[in-house]
C-alpha positions as CSV (number, residue, x, y, z in Angstrom):
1,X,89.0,159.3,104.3
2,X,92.8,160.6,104.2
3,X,93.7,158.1,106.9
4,X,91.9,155.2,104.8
5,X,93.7,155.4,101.3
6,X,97.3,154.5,102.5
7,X,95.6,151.5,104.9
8,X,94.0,150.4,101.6
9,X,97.6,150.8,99.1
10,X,99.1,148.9,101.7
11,X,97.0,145.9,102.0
12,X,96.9,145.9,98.3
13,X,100.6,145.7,98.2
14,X,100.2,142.1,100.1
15,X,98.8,141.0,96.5
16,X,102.3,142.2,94.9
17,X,104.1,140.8,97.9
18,X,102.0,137.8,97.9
19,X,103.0,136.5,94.1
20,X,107.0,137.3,94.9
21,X,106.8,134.9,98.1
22,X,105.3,132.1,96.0
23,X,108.4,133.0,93.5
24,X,110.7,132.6,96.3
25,X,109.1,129.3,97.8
26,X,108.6,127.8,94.3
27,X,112.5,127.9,94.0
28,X,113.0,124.2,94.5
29,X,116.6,122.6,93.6
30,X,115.1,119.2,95.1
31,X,112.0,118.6,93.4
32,X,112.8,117.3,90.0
33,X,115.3,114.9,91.8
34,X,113.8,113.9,94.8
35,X,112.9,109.9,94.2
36,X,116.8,109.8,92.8
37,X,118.0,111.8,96.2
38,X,116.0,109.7,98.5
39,X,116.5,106.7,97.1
40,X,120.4,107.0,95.9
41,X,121.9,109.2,99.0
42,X,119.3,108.7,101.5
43,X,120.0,105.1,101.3
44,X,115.6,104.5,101.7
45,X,113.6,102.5,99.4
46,X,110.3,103.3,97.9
47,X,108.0,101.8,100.8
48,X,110.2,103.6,103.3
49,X,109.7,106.8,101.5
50,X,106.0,106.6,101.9
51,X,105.9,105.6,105.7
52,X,108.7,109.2,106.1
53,X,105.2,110.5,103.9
54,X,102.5,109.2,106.0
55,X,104.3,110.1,108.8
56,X,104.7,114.1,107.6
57,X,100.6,114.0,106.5
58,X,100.1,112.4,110.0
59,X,101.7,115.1,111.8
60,X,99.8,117.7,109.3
61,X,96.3,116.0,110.6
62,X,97.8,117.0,113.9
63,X,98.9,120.2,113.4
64,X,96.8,121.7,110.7
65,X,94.3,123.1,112.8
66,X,96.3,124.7,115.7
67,X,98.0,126.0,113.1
68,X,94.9,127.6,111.3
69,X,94.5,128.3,114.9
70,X,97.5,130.4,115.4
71,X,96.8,132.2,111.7
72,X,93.6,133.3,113.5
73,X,94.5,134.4,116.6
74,X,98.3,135.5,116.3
75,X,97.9,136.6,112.7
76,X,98.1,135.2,109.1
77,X,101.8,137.4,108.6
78,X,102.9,135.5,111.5
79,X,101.6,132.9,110.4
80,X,103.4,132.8,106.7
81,X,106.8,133.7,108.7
82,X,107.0,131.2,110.9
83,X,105.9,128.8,107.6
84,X,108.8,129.8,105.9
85,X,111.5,129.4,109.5
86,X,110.2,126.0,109.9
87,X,110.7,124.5,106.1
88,X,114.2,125.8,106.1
89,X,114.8,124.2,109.4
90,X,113.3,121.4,107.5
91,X,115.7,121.2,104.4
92,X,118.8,121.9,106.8
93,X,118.0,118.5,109.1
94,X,117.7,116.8,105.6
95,X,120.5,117.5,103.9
96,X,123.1,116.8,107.1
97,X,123.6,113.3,107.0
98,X,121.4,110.4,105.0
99,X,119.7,108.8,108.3
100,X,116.3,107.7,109.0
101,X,115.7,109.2,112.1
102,X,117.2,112.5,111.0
103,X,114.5,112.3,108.1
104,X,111.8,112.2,110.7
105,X,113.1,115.2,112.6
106,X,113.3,117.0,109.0
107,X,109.4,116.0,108.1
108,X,108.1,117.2,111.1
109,X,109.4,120.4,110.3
110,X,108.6,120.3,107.3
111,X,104.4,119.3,108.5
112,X,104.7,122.3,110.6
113,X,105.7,124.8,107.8
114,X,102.8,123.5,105.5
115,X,100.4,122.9,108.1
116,X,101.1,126.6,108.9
117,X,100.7,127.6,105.5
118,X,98.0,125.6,104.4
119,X,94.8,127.8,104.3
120,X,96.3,130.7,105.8
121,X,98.0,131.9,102.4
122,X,93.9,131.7,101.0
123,X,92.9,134.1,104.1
124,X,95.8,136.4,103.8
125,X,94.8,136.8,100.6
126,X,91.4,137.2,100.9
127,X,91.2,139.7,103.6
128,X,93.9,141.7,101.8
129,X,91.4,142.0,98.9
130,X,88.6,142.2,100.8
131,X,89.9,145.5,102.4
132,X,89.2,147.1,99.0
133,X,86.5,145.2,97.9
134,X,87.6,142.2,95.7
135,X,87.5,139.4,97.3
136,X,85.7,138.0,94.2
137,X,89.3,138.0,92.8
138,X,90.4,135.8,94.9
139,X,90.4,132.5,92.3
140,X,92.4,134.8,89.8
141,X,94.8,136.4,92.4
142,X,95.6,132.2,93.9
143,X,96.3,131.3,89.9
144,X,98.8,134.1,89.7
145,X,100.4,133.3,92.4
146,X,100.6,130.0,91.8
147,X,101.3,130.8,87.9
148,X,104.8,132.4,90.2
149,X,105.7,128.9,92.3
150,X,105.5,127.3,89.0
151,X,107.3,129.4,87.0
152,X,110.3,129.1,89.7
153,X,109.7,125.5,89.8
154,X,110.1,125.6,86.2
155,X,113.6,127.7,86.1
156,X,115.2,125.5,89.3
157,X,114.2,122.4,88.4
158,X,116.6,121.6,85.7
159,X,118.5,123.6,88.1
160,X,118.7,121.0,90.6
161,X,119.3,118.4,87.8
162,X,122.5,119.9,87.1
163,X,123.2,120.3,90.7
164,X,122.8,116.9,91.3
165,X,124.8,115.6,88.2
166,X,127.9,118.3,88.6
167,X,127.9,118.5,92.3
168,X,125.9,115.9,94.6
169,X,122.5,115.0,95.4
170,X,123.3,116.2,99.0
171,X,123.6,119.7,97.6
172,X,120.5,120.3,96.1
173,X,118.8,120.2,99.8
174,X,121.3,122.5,101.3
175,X,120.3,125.0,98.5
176,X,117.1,124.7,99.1
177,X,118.0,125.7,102.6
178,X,119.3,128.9,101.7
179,X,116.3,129.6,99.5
180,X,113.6,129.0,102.4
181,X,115.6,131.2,104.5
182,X,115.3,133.9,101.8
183,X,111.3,133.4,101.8
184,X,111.4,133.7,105.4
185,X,113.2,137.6,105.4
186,X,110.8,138.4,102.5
187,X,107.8,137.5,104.6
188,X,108.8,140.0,107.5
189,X,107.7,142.7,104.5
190,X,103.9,141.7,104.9
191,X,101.6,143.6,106.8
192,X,98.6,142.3,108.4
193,X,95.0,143.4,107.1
194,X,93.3,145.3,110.2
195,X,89.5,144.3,109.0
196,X,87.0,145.4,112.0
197,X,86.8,142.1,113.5
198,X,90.6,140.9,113.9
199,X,90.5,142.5,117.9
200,X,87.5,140.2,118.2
201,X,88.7,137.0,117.3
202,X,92.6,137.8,118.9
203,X,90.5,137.9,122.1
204,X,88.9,134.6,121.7
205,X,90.2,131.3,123.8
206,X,92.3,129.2,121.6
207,X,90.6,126.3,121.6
208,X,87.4,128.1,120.9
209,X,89.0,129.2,117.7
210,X,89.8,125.4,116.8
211,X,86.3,124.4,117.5
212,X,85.0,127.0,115.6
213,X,86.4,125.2,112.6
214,X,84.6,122.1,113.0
215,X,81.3,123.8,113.9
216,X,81.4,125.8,110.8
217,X,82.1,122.5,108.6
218,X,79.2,120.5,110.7
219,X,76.6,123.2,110.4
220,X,76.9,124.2,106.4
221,X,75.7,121.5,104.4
222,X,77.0,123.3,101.2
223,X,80.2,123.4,102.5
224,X,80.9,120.1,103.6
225,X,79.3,118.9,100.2
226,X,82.3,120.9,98.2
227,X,84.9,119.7,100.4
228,X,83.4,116.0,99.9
229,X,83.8,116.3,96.3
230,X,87.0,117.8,95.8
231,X,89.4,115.9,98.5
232,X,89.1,112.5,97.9
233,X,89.9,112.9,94.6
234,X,92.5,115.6,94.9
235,X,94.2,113.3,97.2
236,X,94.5,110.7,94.7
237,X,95.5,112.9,91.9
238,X,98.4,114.0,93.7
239,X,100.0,110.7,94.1
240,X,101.3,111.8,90.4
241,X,104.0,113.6,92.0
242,X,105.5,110.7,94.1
243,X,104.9,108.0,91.3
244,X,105.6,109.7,87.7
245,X,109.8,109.5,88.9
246,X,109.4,105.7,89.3
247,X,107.3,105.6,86.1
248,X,109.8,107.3,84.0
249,X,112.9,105.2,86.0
250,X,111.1,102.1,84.6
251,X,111.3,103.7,81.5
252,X,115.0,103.9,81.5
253,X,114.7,107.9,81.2
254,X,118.3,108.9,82.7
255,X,118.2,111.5,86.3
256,X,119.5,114.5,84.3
257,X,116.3,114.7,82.4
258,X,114.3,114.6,85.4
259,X,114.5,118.4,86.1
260,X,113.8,118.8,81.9
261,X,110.3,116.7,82.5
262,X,109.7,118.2,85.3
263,X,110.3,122.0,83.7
264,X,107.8,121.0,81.1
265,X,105.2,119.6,83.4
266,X,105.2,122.9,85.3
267,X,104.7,124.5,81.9
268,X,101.7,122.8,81.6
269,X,100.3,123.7,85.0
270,X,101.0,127.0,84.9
271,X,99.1,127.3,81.4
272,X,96.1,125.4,83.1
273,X,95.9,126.9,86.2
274,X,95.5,130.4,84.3
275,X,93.1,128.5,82.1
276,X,90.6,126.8,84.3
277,X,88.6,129.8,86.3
278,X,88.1,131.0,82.6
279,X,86.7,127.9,81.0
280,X,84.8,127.6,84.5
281,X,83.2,131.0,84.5
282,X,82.5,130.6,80.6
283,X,80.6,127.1,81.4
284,X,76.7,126.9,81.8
285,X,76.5,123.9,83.8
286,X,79.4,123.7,86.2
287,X,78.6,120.2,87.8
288,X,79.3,118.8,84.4
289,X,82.3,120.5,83.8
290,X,83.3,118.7,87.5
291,X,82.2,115.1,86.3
292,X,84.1,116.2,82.7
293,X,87.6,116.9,84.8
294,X,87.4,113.8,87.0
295,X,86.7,111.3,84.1
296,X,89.5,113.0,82.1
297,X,91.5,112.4,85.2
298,X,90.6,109.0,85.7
299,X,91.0,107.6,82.4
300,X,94.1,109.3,81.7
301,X,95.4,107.3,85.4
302,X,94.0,104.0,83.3
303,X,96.1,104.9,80.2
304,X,99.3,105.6,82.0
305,X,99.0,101.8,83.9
306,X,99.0,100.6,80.7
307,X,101.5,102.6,78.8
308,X,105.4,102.3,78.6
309,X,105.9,104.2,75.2
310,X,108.3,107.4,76.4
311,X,106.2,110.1,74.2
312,X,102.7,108.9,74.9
313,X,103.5,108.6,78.9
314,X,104.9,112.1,78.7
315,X,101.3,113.2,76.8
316,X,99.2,111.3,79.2
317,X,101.3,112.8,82.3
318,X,100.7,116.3,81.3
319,X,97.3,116.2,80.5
320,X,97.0,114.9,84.0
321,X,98.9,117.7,85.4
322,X,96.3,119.5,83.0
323,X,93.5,118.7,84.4
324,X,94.0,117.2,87.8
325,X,96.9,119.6,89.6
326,X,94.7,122.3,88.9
327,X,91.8,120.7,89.9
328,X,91.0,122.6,93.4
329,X,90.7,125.9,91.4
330,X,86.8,125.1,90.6
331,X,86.1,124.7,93.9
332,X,88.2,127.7,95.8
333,X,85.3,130.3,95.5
334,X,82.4,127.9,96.5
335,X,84.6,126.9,99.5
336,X,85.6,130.7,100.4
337,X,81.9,131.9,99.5
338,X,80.3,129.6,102.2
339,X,82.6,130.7,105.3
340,X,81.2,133.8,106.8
341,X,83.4,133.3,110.1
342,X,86.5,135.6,110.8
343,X,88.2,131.6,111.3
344,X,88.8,131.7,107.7
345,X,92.1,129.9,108.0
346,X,91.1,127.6,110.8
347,X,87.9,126.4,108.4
348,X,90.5,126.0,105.5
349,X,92.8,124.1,107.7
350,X,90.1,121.9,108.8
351,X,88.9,120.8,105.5
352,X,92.8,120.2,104.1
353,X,93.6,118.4,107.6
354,X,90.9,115.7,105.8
355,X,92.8,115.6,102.6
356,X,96.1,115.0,104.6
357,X,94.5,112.1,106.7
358,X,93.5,110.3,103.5
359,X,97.3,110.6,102.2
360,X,98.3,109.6,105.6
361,X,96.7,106.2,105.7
362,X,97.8,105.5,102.0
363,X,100.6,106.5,101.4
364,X,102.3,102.7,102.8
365,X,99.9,100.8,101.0
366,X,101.4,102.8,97.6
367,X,104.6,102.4,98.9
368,X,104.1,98.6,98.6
369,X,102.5,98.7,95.2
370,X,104.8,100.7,94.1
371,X,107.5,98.4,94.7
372,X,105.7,95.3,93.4
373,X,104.1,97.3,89.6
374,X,103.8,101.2,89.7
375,X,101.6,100.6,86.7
376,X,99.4,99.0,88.9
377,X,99.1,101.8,90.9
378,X,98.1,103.9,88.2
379,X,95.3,101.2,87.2
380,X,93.8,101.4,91.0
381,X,93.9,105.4,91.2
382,X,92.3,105.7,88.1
383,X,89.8,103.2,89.2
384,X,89.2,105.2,92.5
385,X,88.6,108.2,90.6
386,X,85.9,107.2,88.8
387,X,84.5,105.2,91.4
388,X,84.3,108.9,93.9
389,X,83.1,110.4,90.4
390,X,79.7,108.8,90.4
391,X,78.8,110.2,93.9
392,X,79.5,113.6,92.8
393,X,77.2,116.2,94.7
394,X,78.3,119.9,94.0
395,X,75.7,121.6,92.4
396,X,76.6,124.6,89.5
397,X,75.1,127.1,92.1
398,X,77.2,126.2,94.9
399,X,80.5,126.8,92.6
């Protein structure tokens, strides 16, 4: 029992660790700017943007299970650290000189860092509170630490606004740099849970471990339901983030108040994504309260394609942020609850490899709507939406 109490403290002090990383990564002097530095330094237009996109979800669809892979049989820490290593590598290559080329060499660091994160940050977790028993936290501890990334995001991205207007568009990648480089030492300080079964699965062949994934997915009906239902439309959802610069551009809204909007959106999402387990736990019929969120979703998408009034566009963007960036919360503990297998992070990986292949194939085709009517663009997502809404499956019990 004496040997057990300091392997316990220190596993619990991944949770502390965990919420200060996000802090650091959430530090983003690009962000708020990005459409403007692309687009005005980077010399690309819109539809070019979106293939550099599709080309960085491609290369996620590629790499997000070897990576899941690696978190499962090298370690999640490891895991996290090289995450970090690779998206400063990323912002380096991007910020040297505006070429094309040099963009692609930046994105596919850039996939490799999130590919390496992407599921493994959930496991970390999870194991970490699983070695003192609660893992039922989980949804709670991910909002926190998001609740972090966003309140960083909130602080830098007027940050970068200023960057960009006093110094150069050029700058506020080579920040951004520094900061992932910071993320990357802090990451060292995280200490891998020992659970019984980690010597198990380290033993395993590597491609076992990647097949494991799919099996898992295949097999559990439940499973493969929740990822059905909340993908697709996440997927769509988050198209907010490459569009809503455009939208206000049309709207003649000047760069500098890019980072302000931007401030105030992650406002919003942090307030939400504190907000949304507990209006989830307090609701009786959890399907519905699904089917409410997408709807709101959609129609809010309809509203925006047909809005150009700066005070309503800001509302409606919000209260898409509100509801739709913090979407995945309702399904995290249905998803976690259903994978029994020490391949936590490989299962994770293999459902988010789904989202990225969706992104990956649609990202042109926005790119060329974009350029003809974003407003357009808004009218088909929100169409979409509600479309994948009527085939909603998830049952309250399986949430």
């Amino acid at each position: 029992m004496l040997e057990k109490k300091p392997i316990e403290k220190n596993f619990k002090s991944n949770i502390i660790k965990i919420h200060i990383f996000s802090f650091i990564l959430g530090i983003h002097t690009v962000r708020a700017v990005y459409i403007p530095y692309m687009t005005i330094w980077g010399g690309l237009s819109f539809f070019q943007i979106m293939l550099l996109q599709s080309y960085f979800t491609a290369m996620i669809v590629l790499l997000e299970i070897p990576s899941g892979a690696i978190a499962d049989f090298l370690g999640r820490k490891t895991a996290l650290v090289l995450s970090a290593l690779s998206v400063s590598f990323a912002a380096f290559s991007y910020s040297i000189v505006p070429n094309f080329f040099l963009f692609i060499l930046a994105e596919t660091f850039w996939a490799f860092g999130v590919a390496l994160m992407s599921g493994t940050n959930q496991a970390f977790l999870f194991l970490s509170l699983k070695s003192y028993g609660e893992e039922e936290n989980l949804s709670k501890i991910l909002g926190r630490a998001t609740t972090m990334r966003l309140i960083a995001l909130t602080i830098s991205a007027p940050i970068g606004s200023l960057i960009a207007e006093f110094i150069s568009l050029q700058f506020t990648m080579t920040c951004l740099g520094f900061i992932y480089i910071g993320a990357f030492v802090f990451a060292l300080t995280f200490r891998e849970p020992k659970l019984a079964t980690n010597n198990d699965y380290k033993q395993e062949n590597y491609f076992s471990i990647i097949k494991s994934g799919f099996k898992e997915l295949k097999q559990n009906r439940i499973l493969r339901t929740l990822a059905l239902d909340w993908i697709p439309i996440d997927a769509l959802i988050m198209f907010l983030f490459w569009t809503h610069q455009v939208y206000f551009q049309v709207m003649n809204i000047p760069i500098f108040f890019l980072g302000f909007i931007a401030a105030l959106m992650n406002i919003t999402q942090a307030i939400f994504m504190n907000l949304i387990p507990k209006l989830l736990k307090k609701s009786k019929n959890k399907k519905r309260f699904i089917i409410i969120v997408n709807l709101t979703d959609g129609i809010v998408y309809l509203l925006l394609g047909i809005t150009t009034i700066i005070p309503l566009g800001l509302a409606l963007v919000l209260l898409l942020v509100s509801f739709g960036y913090t979407r995945f919360l309702i399904f995290v503990d249905g998803i976690n609850n259903q994978i029994d297998s020490e391949n936590r992070a490989t299962v994770l990986s293999t459902i988010n490899m789904f989202g990225s292949l969706i992104r990956a194939i649609l990202y042109p085709f926005i790119g060329i709507l974009v350029e003809i009517n974003v407003l357009m663009v808004f009218i088909i997502i929100g169409t979409l939406i509600l479309f994948f809404t009527l085939f909603t499956r998830s049952k309250s019990e399986y949430l």
